[in-house]
N, C-alpha and C positions, 0 to 999 in steps of 0.2 A: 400615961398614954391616954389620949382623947378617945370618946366614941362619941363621936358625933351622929348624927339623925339626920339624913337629908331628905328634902324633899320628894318623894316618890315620883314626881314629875320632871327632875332632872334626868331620872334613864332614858324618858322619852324625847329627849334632845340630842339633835343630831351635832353634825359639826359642814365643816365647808369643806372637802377634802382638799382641793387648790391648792391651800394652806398649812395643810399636812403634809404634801408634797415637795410648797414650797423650802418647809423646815428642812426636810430632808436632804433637799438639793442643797441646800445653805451649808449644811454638817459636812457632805462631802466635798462643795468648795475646800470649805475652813480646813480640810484634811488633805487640801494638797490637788483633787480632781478637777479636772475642766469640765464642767456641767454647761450646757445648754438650756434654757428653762424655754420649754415651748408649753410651759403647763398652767402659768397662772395669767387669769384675766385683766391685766392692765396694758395701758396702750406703753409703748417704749418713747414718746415723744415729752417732751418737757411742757409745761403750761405753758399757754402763749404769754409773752411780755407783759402785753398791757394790763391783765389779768393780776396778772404777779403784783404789778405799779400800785393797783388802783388798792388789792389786800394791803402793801403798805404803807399806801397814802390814808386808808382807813384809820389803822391804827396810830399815825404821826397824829392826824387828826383828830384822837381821843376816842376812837369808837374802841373804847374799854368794857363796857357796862352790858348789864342783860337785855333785852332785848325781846319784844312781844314772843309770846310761844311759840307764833304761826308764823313769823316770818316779819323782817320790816317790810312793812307797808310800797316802799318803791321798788324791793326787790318781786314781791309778788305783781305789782301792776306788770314789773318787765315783762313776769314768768306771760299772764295773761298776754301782753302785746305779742310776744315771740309764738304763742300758742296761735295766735289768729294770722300773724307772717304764714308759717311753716304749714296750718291743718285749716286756716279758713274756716276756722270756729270763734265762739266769743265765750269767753269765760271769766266771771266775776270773781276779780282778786280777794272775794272775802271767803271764796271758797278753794282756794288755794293753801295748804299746809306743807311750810321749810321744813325740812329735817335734816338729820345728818347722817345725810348717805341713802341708797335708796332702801336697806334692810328693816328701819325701823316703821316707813307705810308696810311693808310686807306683815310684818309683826303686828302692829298694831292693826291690820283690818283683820286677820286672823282670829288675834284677842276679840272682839269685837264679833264677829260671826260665830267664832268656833267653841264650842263646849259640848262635853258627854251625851250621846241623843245626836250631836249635830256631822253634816258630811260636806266635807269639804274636795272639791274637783279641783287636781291641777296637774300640768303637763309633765311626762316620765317618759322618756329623760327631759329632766329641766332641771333648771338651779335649786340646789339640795334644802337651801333655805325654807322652800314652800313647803315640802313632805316636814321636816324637822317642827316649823312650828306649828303644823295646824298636829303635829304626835303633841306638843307641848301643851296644848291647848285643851286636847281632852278627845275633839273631834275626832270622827274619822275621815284618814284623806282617801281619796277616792281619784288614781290614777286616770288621765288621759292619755292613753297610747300614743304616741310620737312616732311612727316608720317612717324608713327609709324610702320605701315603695310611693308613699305620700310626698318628700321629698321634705318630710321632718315636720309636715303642718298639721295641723287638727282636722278631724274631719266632722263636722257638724251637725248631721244627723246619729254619728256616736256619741258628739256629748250631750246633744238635747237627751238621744235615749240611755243617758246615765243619771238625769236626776231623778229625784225621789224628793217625796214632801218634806224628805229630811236635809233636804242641800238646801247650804247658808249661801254659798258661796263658788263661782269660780275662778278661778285663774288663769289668764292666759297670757303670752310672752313670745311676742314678733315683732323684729326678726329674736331670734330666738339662744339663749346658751342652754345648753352646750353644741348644738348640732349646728347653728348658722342659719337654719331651716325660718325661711318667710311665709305666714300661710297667704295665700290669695285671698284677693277684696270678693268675690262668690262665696268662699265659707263663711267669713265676716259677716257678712250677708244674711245668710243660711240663721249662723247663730243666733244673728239678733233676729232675726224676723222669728224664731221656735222660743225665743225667752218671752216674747207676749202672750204664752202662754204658762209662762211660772213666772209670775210676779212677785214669789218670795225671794228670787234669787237673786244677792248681788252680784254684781263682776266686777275682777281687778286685775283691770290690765295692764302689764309691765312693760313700757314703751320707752326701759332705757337705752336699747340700742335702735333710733329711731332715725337717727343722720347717719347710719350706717347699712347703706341700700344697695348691689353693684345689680350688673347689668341691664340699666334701664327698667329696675323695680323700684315702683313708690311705694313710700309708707302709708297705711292706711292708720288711720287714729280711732280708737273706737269714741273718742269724742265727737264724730265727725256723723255721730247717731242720736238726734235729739231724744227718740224714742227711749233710749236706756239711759239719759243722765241721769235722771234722780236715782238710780241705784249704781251708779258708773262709779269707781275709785281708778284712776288715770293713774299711774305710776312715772317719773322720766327723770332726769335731773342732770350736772356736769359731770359727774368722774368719766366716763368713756365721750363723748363728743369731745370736752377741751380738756381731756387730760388730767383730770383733777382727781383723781381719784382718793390721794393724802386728804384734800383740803374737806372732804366729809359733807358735800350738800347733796342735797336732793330733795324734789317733793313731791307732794299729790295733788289733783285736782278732785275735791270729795263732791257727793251729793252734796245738799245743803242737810240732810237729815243724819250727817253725821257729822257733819263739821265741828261742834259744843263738844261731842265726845272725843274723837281724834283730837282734839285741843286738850282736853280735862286730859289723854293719856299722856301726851308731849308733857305736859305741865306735873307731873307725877315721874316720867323719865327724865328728860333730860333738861327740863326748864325752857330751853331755848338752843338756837345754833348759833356759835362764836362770830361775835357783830363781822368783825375783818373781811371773814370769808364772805357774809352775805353780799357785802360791798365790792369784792370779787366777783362775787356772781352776776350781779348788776352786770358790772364791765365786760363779762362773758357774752353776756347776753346782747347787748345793746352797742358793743364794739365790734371792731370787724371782723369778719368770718372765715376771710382767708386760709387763716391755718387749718381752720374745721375741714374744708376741700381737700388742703394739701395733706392733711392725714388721711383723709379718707381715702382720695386717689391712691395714695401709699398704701394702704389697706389694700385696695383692689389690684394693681399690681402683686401684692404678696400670696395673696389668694389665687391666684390664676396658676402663681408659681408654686404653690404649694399642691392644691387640688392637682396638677398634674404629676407631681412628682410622687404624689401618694399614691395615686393610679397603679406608677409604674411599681411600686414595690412589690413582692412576691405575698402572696397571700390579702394583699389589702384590695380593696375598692374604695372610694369617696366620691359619697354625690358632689354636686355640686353647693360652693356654702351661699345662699342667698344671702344672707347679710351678717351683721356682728362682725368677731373678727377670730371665727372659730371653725373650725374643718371638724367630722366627727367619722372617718373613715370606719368603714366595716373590716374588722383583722379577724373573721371568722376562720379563712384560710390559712392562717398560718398555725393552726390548731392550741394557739393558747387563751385562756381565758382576756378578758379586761383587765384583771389586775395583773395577771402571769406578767403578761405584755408589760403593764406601768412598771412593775417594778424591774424586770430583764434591761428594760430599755432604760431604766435610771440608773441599775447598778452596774451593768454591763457595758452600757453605750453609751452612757453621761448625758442624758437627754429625757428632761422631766419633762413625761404626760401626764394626764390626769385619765382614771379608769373609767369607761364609761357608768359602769355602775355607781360611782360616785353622786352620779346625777337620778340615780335609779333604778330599778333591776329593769326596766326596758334599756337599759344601755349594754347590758352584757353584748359582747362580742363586737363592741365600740371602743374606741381612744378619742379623748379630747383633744385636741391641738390648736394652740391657742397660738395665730400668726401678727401678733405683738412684739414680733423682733424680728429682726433686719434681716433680709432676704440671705444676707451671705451669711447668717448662722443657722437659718431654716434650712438650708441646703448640705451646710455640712452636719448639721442635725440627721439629715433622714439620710444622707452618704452612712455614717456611724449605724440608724437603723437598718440599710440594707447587708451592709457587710456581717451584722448581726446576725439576720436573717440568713 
């Protein structure tokens, strides 16, 4: 019998709960049940065509072989062109770093900021990945409160009055998972103009769901702030705009004062991202955009139909979701917890959500609902949770 030793820093690793849930839902398929999954974050639409064409005209082609750490060279000019299209910025392609997926910038600015002594800011409820590795890291993370009352955005004079000479870092993420919540270009504002005054602090902000705006909300980029670039890490990439989410890219736009080292970590993890996809990603970028609309319109209609229906349920409310593709209704009235709820409604009503708490204990007395499938299973979805109820 082995006794293995591990790590002491593996207790402080969390997990993605999504994916917890979605096993779950998968088990009870397999067992015969009709499960609904309104729980995990992928869009329900197929990669556009030409996307698809250009990944395996890459490989017919011979793009076998490894491939610079940062990314090939014409895939980052696109990233830069597409950056000055969409936020009317300019940003030099040699400060642009490929990855796969957007988990690993998260990770590695973390690594990079975070250690024992150090405090790390980032938004609760938000994507569990942040809290997990800045525990993995050694740092301490240091919660942004997220209210509903706010309408899920940061408020700016609470985070400037949360640093300490000890914060490496913080995080921020609009439009926003899990709540959908956009914060307004005045807090943006707020923030950067109180960070010229702590000029130890980086920012890293997660601008994956960025083409994902509804009623007449723009995205604001905090690229679109000359004053904070040398400490700026930009986060964005394809899984949620074109559907990509298998195909595993994503990148950053770093300072240039960590460009060497975010490279030196790629080159220690993962080497490089598989040539094919990069060659995808070009054709994402630089082909036409159509479908990015016609999903997102799709989005917006699902949302409209969803936010009211949750309305109508007994015990629920739900603001409104400004962007993403994610509702985070309050089920404080129906007297059960966030998880009671996740799992009643899995095993009871076949309709996987995700607990608010999963995003962080500011989410208790939240449900995630993630409106990435077809309007006629969202609705027999919450038909199954009211009859519940």
């Amino acid at each position: 019998m082995s006794d293995l030793k591990f790590a002491e820093s593996l207790s402080r690793l969390g997990t993605e709960s999504a994916f917890v849930v979605l096993a779950r839902a998968q088990q009870l398929a397999q067992a015969g049940r009709d499960i609904i999954n309104l729980g995990i974050g992928q869009p329900d639409f197929k990669t556009p065509g030409h996307i698809v064409e250009a990944g395996i005209k890459a490989l017919q082609d011979g793009q076998h072989g490894y491939t610079p750490a940062n990314g090939i060279l014409p895939l980052r000019e696109a990233v830069a062109a597409d950056l000055n299209r969409r936020h009317g910025v300019e940003v030099n392609p040699d400060h642009v770093v490929v990855v796969p997926g957007g988990k690993p910038t998260m990770f590695f600015a973390v690594l990079m900021f975070g250690e024992p002594g150090a405090e790390i800011m980032y938004p609760n409820p938000g994507f569990p990945i942040y809290e997990s590795v800045i525990k993995y890291s050694g740092a301490t993370p240091v919660p942004i409160a997220l209210e509903e009352k706010n309408g899920f955005a940061f408020d700016a004079e609470t985070v400037l009055a949360q640093i300490t000479d000890q914060t490496r870092l913080i995080i921020i993420n609009s439009p926003a998972n899990p709540t959908g919540g956009v914060t307004p270009k005045e807090e943006i504002d707020k923030l950067v103009a109180g960070l010229d005054r702590h000029p130890h602090v980086a920012l890293m902000s997660d601008e994956i769901y960025s083409n994902m705006l509804y009623g007449g909300r723009a995205h604001v980029s905090l690229l679109q702030y000359p004053e904070i670039r040398d400490r700026l890490i930009m986060l964005d990439g394809w899984s949620k705009t074109y559907a990509m989410t298998g195909w595993r890219l994503g990148y950053a736009v770093w300072p240039e004062a960590c460009v060497d080292h975010v490279t030196r970590l790629c080159i220690n993890d993962h080497s490089c991202v598989n040539a094919a996809t990069q060659y995808a990603g070009i054709a994402a970028l630089e082909g036409p955009q159509d479908a990015v609309r016609d999903m997102v319109a799709e989005f917006d209609k699902r949302r409209e139909v969803i936010v009211r229906e949750l309305n109508a349920l007994p015990g629920f409310r739900c603001a409104d979701a400004a962007g993403a593709f994610y509702a985070f209704p309050n089920i404080e009235g129906t007297g059960m917890s966030s998880k009671q709820a996740q799992d009643r409604f899995l095993d009871e009503a076949g309709v996987a959500t995700v607990a608010g708490t999963s995003f962080g204990a500011w989410g208790e007395g939240y449900l995630r609902f993630s409106y990435a499938n077809s309007t006629e299973n969202t609705l027999e979805a919450l038909s199954r949770i009211r009859q519940l109820l």
